[in-house]
C-alpha positions in Angstrom: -5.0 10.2 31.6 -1.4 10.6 29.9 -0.7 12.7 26.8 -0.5 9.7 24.7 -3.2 8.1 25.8 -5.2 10.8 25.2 -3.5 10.9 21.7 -5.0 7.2 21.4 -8.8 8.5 21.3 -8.2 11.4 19.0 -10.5 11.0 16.1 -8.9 12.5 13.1 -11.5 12.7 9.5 -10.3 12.2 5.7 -10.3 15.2 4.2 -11.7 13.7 1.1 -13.4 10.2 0.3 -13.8 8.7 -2.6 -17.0 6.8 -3.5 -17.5 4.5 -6.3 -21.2 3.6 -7.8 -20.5 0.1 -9.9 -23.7 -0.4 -10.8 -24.6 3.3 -12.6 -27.3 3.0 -15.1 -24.5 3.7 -17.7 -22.9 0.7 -17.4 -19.7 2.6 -16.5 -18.8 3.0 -13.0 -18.9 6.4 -11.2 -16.4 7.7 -8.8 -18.1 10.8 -6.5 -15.4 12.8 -4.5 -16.4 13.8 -1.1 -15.0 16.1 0.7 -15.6 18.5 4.2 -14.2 21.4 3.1 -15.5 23.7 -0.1 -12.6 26.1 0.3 -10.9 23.3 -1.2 -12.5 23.4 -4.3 -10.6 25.0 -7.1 -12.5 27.6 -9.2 -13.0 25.4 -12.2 -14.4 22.6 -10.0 -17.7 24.2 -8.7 -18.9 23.3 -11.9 -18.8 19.7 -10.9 -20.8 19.7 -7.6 -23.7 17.8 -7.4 -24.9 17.5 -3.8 -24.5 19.4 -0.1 -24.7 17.7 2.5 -26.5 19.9 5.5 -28.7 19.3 8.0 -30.7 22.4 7.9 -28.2 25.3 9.8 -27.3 27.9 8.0 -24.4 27.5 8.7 -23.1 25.3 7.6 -23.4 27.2 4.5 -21.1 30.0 5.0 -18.2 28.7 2.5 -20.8 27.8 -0.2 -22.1 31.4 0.0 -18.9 32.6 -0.9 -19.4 31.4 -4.5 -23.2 31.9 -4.4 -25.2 34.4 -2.6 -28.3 32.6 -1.2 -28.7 29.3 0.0 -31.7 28.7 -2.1 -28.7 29.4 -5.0 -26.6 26.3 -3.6 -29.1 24.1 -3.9 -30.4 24.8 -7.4 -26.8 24.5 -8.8 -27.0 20.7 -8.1 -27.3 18.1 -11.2 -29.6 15.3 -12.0 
């Protein structure tokens, strides 16, 4: 296979999605940010996460543990 072929079948990821909720209890729509990466989180935005997405390594965890120091810690930081 050539170089650009192989180029072709690349898969590249978004480093963030956006994700809209139209029909929040609220009445308001809410937009959820969604990203890969938690080293991309500014310091004043942790305060804002409200779900991890894992599937059970640890892992996976490694940047989160950075700003907390247990896993059990990541997961109770999450809203309702």
């Amino acid at each position: 296979m050539d170089p650009v072929e192989k180029a072709k079948l690349i898969v590249t990821k978004d480093k963030e999605i956006l994700v809209q909720r139209s029909n929040a209890p609220e009445g308001q729509p809410k937009v959820f940010r969604v990203i890969d990466m938690p080293k991309r989180l500014k310091p004043e935005e942790w305060s804002n996460v409200i779900c991890v997405f894992v599937n059970g390594r640890e892992w996976q965890l490694k940047d989160y543990l950075e700003k907390w120091k247990t896993s059990a810690e990541v997961f109770s930081k999450g809203k309702i």
